[in-house]
C-alpha positions as a LaTeX table, in Angstrom:
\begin{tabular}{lrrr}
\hline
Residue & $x$ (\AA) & $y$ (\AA) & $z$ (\AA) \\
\hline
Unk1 & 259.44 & 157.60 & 5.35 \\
Unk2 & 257.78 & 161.15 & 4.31 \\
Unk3 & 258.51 & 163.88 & 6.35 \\
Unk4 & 256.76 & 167.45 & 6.20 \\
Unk5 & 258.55 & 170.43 & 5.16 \\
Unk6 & 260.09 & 172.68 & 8.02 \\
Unk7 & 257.47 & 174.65 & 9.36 \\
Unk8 & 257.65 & 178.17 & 11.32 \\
Unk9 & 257.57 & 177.60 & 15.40 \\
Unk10 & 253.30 & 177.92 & 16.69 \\
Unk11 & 255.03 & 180.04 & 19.52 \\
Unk12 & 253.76 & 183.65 & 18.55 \\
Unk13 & 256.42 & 185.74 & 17.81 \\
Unk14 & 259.15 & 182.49 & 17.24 \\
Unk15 & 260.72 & 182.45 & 13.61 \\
Unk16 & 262.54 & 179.31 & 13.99 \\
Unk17 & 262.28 & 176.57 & 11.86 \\
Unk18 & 261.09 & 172.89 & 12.78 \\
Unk19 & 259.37 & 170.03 & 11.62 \\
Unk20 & 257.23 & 169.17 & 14.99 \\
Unk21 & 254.83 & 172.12 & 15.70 \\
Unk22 & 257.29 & 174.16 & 18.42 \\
Unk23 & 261.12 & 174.43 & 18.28 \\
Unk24 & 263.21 & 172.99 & 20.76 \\
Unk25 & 263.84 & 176.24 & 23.06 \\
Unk26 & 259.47 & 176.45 & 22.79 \\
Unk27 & 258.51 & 172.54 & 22.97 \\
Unk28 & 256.38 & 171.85 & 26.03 \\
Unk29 & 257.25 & 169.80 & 29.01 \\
Unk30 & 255.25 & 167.05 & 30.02 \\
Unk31 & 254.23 & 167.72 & 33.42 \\
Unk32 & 255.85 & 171.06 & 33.55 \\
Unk33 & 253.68 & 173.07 & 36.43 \\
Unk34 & 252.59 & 169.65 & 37.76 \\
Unk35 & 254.18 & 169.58 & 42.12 \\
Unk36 & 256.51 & 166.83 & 42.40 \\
Unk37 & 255.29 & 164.29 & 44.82 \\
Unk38 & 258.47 & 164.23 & 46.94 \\
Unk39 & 257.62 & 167.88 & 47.59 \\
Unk40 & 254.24 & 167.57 & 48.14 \\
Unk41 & 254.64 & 165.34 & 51.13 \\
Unk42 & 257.74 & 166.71 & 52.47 \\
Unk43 & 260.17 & 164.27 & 50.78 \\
Unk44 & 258.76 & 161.18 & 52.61 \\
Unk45 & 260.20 & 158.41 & 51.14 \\
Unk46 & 257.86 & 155.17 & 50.18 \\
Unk47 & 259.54 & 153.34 & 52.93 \\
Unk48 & 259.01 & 155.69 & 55.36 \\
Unk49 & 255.25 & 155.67 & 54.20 \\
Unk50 & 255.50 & 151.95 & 54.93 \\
Unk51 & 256.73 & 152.24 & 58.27 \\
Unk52 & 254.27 & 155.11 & 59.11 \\
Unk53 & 251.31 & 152.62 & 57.83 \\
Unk54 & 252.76 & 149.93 & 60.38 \\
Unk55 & 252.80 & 152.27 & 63.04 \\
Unk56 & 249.30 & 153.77 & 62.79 \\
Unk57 & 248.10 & 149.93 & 61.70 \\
Unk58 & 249.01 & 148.74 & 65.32 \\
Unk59 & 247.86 & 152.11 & 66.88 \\
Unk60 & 244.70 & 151.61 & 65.48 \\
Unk61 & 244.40 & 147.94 & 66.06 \\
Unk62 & 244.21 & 147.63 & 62.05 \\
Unk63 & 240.66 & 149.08 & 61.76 \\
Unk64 & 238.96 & 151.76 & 59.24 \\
Unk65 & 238.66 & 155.38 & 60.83 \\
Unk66 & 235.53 & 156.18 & 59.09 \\
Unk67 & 233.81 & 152.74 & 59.52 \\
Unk68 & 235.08 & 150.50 & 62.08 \\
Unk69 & 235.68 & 147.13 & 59.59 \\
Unk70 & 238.86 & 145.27 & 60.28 \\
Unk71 & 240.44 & 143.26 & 57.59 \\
Unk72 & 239.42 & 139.53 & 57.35 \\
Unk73 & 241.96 & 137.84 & 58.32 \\
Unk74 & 241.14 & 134.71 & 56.59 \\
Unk75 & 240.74 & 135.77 & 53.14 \\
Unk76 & 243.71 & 136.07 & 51.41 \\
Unk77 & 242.05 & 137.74 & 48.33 \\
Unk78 & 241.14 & 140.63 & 50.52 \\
Unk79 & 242.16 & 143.96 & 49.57 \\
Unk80 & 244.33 & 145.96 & 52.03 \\
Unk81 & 243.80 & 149.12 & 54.19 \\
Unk82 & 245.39 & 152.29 & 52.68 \\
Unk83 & 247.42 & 154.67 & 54.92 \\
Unk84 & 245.06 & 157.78 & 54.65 \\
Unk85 & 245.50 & 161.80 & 55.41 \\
Unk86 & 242.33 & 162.07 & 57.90 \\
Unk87 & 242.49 & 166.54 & 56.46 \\
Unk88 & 244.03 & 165.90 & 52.72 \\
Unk89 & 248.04 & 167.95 & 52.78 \\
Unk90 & 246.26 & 170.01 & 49.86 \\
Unk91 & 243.33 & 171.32 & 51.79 \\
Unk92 & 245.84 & 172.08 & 54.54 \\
Unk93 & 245.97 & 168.73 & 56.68 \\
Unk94 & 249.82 & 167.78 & 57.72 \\
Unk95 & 251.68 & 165.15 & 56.00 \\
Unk96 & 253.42 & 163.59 & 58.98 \\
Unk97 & 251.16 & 164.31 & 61.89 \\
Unk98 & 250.16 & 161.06 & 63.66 \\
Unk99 & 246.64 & 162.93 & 64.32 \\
Unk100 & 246.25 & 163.39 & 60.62 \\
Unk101 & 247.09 & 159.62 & 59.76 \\
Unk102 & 244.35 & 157.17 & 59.77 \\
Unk103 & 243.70 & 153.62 & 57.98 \\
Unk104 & 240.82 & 153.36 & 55.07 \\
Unk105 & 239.11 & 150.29 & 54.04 \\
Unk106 & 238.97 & 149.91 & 49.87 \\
Unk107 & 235.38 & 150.92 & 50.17 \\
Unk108 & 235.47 & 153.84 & 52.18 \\
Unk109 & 238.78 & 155.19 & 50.54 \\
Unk110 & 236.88 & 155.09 & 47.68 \\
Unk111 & 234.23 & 157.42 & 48.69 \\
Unk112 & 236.62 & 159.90 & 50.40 \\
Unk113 & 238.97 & 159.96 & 47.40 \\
Unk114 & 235.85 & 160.47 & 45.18 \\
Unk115 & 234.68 & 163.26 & 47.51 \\
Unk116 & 238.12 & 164.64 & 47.44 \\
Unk117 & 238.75 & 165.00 & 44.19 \\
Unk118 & 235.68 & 166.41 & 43.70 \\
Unk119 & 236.35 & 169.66 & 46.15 \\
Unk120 & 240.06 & 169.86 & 44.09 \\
Unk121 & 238.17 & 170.29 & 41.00 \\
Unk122 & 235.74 & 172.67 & 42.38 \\
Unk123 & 238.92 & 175.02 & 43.88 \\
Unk124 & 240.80 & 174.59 & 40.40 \\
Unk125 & 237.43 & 176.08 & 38.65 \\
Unk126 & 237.24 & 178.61 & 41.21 \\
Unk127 & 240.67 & 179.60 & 40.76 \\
Unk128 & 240.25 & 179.26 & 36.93 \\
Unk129 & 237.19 & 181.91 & 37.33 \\
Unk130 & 239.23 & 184.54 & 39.49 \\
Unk131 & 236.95 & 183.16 & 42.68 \\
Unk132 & 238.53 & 182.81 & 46.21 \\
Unk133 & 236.97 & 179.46 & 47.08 \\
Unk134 & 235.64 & 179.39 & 50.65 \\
\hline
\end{tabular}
């Protein structure tokens, strides 16, 4: 197989030699600047997720916060409540308060999420514009 001649690094300033666009001391990370999720959420483990979603599923009498529904309990196809932040831990909201902990049916954990993501994007173009969002 044809390889391409040894090229200078595309780090400005790098003279070393390779054949894959940056040398090794220069070759990007993937996810390098990217939170680990462990961190993010104060190192809860996904079993002690699970046993947080049990306990705020029987606190709540398995209902959505936002809307009410309860599951049907006779369709086995039916997709399952999500263990929700009620105030997201990146706008500030706690990642093991009880009070911030609420179930979400599929369809309204859709909305929220959407509607979530959206404000994230807005604050990373603020921040990308030198703007201090509100």
């Amino acid at each position: 197989m044809p390889t391409r001649p040894p090229s200078r690094c595309a780090e400005p300033g790098c003279r070393e030699l390779t054949t894959e666009g940056r040398c090794d001391e220069h070759k990007r990370r993937p996810w390098a600047g990217r939170d680990d999720k462990a961190a993010r959420y104060d190192g809860i483990s996904s079993g002690e997720w699970r046993a947080l979603k049990a306990r705020i599923a029987r606190r709540d009498h398995d209902t959505c916060y936002l809307c009410g529904a309860e599951p049907d309990p006779d369709d086995p196809d039916a997709e399952t409540y999500v263990l929700d932040h009620k105030t997201p831990v990146a706008e500030g909201g706690s990642a093991r308060d009880l009070d911030n902990l609420g179930l979400l049916c599929p369809s309204c954990d859709r909305v929220k999420s959407a509607a979530e993501a959206e404000r994230g994007r807005q604050r990373y173009l603020a921040r990308r514009r030198g703007i201090t969002p509100p």
